[in-house]
C-alpha positions in Angstrom: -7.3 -11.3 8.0 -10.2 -9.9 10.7 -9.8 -6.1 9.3 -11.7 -4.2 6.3 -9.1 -1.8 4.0 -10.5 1.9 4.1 -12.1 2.1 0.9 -14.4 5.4 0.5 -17.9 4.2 -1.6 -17.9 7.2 -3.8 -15.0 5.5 -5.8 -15.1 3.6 -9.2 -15.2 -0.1 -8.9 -11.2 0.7 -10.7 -10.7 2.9 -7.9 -11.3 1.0 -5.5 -9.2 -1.8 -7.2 -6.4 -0.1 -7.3 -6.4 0.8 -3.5 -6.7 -3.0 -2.0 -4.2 -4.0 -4.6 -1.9 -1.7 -2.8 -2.6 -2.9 0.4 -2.3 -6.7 -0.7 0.7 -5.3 -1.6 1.8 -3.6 1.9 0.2 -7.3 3.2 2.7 -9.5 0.9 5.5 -7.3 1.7 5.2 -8.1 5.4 4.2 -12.0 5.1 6.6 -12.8 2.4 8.3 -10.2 -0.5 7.7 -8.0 -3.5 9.4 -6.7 -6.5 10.1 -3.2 -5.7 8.7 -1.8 -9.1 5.3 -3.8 -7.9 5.0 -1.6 -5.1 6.5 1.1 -6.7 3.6 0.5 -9.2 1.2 -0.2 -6.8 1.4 3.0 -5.0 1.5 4.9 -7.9 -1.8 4.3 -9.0 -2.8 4.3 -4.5 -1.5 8.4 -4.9 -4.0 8.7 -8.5 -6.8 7.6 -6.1 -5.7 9.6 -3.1 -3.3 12.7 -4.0 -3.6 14.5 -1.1 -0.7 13.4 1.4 -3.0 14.5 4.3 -5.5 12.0 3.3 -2.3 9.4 2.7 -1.5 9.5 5.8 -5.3 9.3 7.0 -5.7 6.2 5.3 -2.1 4.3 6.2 -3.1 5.2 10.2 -6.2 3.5 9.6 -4.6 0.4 7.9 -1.7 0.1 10.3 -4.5 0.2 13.3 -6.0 -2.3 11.8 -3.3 -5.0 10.3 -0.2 -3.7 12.4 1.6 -3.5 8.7 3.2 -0.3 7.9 2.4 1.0 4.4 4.7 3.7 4.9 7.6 1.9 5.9 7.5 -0.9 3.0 7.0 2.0 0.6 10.2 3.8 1.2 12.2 1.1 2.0 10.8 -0.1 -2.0 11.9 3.6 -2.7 15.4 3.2 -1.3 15.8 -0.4 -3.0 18.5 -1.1 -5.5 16.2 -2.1 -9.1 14.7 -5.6 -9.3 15.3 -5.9 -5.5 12.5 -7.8 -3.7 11.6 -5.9 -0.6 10.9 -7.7 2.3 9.0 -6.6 6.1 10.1 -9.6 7.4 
């Protein structure tokens, strides 16, 4: 892993938390699988951190530059998953 997340320093150590959770999330999806309520989970405390979609979007650009992972893409297929199916990028 030779990339940084996109983590803004005025967050709460919580905050901040809860954001690289989410991307080890997007990063397990794509080298292995996840539940989809762990995703599901994971992004829901991602969107308390970052609400604004425009700033979403900001933020999964940057990560997918970085990693080539998709955070987009592994959250709606989660999204679209049948319940306690393991969503895989693979």
């Amino acid at each position: 892993m030779n990339y940084h997340y996109p983590i803004d320093p005025d967050w709460t150590t919580e905050e901040v938390m809860d954001v690289v959770q989410f991307f080890n999330t997007i990063e397990q999806a794509y080298e292995d699988h996840v539940v989809k309520e762990q995703i599901l989970d994971h992004y829901k405390k991602f969107k308390q951190v970052i609400p604004a979609k425009s700033d979403e979007k900001s933020m999964f650009k940057d990560f997918e530059k970085q990693s080539g992972y998709i955070p987009y893409q592994v959250v709606k297929r989660a999204q679209e998953a049948d319940i306690n199916a393991k969503v895989s990028m693979k």
